[in-house]
C-alpha positions as CSV (number, residue, x, y, z in Angstrom):
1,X,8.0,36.4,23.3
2,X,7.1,37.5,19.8
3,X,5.9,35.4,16.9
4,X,9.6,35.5,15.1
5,X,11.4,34.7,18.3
6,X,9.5,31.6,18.9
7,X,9.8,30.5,15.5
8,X,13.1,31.1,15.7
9,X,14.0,29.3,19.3
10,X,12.4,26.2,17.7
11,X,13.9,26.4,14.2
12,X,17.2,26.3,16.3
13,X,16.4,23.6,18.7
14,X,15.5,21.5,16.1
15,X,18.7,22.1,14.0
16,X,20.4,21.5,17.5
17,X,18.4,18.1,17.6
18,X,18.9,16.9,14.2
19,X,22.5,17.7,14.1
20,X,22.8,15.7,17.7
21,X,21.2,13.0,16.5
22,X,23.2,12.7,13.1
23,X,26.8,13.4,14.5
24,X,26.3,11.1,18.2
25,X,28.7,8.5,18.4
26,X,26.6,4.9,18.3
27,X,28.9,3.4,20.7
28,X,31.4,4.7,23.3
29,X,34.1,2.8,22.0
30,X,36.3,5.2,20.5
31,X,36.9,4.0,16.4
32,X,34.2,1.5,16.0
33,X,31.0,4.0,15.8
34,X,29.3,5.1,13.3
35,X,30.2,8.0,11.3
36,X,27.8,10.7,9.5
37,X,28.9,9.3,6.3
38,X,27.8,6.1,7.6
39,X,24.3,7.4,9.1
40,X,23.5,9.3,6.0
41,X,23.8,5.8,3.8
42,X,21.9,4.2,6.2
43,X,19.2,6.0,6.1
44,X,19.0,6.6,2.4
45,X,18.8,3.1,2.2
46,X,15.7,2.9,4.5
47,X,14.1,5.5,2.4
48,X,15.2,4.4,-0.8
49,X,14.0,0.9,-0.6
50,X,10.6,2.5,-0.5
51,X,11.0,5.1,-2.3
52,X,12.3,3.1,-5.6
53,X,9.6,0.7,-4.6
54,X,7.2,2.9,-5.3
55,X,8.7,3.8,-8.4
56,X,9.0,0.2,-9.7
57,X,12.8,1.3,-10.0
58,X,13.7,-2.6,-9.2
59,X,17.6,-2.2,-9.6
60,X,17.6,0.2,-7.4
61,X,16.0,-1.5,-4.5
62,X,17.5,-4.5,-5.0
63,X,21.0,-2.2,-4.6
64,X,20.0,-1.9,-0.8
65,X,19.6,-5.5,0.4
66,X,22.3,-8.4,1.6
67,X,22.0,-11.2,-0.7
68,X,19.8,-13.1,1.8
69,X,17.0,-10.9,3.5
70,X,15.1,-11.6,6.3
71,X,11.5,-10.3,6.1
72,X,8.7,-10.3,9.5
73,X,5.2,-9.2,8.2
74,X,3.7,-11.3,10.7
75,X,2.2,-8.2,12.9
76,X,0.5,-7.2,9.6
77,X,-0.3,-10.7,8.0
78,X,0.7,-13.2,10.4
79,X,2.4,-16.6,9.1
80,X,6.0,-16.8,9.5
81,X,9.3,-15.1,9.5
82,X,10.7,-16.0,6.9
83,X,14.6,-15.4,4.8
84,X,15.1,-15.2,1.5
85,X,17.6,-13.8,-1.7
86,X,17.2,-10.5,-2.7
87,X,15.6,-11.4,-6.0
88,X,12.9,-14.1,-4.4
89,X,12.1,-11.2,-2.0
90,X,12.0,-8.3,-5.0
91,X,10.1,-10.9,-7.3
92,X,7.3,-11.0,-4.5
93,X,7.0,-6.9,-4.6
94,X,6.8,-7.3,-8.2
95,X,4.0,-9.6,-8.3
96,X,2.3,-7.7,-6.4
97,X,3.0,-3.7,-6.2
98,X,2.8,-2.6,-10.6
99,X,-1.1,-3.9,-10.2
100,X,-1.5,-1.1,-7.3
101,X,-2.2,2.6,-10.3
102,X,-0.4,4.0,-7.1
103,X,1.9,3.1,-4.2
104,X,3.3,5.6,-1.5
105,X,6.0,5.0,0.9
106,X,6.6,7.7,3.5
107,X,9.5,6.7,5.4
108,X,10.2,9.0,8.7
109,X,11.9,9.7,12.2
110,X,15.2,7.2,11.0
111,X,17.0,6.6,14.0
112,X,20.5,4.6,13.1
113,X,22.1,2.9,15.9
114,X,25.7,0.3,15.7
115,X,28.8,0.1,15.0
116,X,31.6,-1.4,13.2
117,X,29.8,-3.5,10.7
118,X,25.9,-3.6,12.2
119,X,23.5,-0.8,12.0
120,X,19.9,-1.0,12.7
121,X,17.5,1.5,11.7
122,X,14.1,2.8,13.2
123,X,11.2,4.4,11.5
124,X,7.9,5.2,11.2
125,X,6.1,4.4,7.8
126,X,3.3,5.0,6.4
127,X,2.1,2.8,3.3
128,X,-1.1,3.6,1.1
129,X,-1.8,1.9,-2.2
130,X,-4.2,3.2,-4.5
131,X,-6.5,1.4,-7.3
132,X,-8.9,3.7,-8.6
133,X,-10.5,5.8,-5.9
134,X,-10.0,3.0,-3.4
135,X,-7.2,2.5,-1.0
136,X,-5.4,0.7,1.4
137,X,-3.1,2.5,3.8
138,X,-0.7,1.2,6.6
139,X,0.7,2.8,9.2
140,X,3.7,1.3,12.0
141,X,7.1,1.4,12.5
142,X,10.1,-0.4,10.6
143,X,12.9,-1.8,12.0
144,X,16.1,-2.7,9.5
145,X,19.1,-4.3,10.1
146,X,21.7,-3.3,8.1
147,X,25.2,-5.3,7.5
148,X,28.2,-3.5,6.5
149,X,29.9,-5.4,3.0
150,X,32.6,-5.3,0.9
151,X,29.6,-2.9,-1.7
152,X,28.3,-0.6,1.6
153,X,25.8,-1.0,3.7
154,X,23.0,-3.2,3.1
155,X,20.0,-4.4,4.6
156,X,19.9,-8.2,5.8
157,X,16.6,-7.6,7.5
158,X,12.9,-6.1,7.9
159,X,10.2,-5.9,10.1
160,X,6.8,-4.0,10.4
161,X,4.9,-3.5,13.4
162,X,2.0,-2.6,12.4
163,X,0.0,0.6,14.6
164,X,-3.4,1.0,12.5
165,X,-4.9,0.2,9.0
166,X,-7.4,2.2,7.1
167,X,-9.1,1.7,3.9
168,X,-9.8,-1.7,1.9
169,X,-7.4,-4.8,2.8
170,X,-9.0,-6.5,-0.5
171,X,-6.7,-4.3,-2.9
172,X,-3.8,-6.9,-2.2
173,X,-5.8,-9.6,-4.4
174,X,-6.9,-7.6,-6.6
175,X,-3.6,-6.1,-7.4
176,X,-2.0,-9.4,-7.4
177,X,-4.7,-10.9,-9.8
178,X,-4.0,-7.1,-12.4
179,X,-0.6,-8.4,-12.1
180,X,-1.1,-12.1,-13.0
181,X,-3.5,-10.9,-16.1
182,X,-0.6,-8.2,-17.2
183,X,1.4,-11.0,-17.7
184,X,-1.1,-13.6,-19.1
């Protein structure tokens, strides 16, 4: 098989895959699975939340979430589980992320599963936050829960399992304590 046809056998199979994936019912129920409309907000908000993040576009992010969000860091920090409004949970991020010079997101593999009004979402992500030359970078998968409201679907929870760290775990103080001086 020639270089071409092989590229092209797995540039198909993928496009097989990913339409599969996108357009497979959630549920066997006929009427109450998801649709690709449905799928295709879903994941944007997984992505967006980081993505805007990132970006320090706070309105934005806060768009995504329920007005109550549950958040479980504990794989990555331990402590609790804990629940929260949407602007306690966005004023923690912004205590903390502006003192990072850098923050990147990368949000892959969403899976979207449900139906009707639930949805959860599976991903891998990859965090690293920069200061300087220094760097702290996560790696694990996400899981969201998403609820479906009267404004679209938005997320009501999300957790981290964290696979593997690299770089310098000290950058969260020193981020937070940029932050806290910014603001002195």
């Amino acid at each position: 098989m020639s270089l071409v046809t092989r590229r092209y056998v797995l540039a198909s199979a993928v496009s097989a895959a990913m339409i599969s994936a996108v357009s497979a019912p959630a549920s066997s129920a006929p009427g109450d699975a998801l649709t690709v409309e449905d799928r295709i907000v879903i994941a944007e908000a997984v992505a967006g939340i980081g993505l805007y993040a990132d970006l320090r576009e706070w309105n934005r992010v806060k768009s995504y979430f329920a007005a109550r969000v549950t958040t479980d860091y504990t794989s990555l920090f331990g402590g609790e589980v804990t629940t929260s409004g949407r602007d306690s949970l966005i004023a923690q991020w912004q205590a903390l992320l502006p003192g990072f010079d850098a923050t990147q997101h990368l949000i892959t593999n969403v899976i979207v599963e449900g139906a009707e009004k639930h949805a959860v979402a599976r991903s891998h992500v990859r965090a690293t936050h920069w200061i300087g030359s220094r760097f702290w970078t996560v790696g694990g998968s996400y899981l969201h829960r998403l609820v479906r409201t009267s404004e679209g679907w938005r997320v009501k929870a999300i957790s981290i399992r964290r696979l593997y760290e690299e770089g310098d775990r000290a950058l969260l103080t020193a981020a937070a304590d940029r932050v806290k001086a910014e603001a002195k």
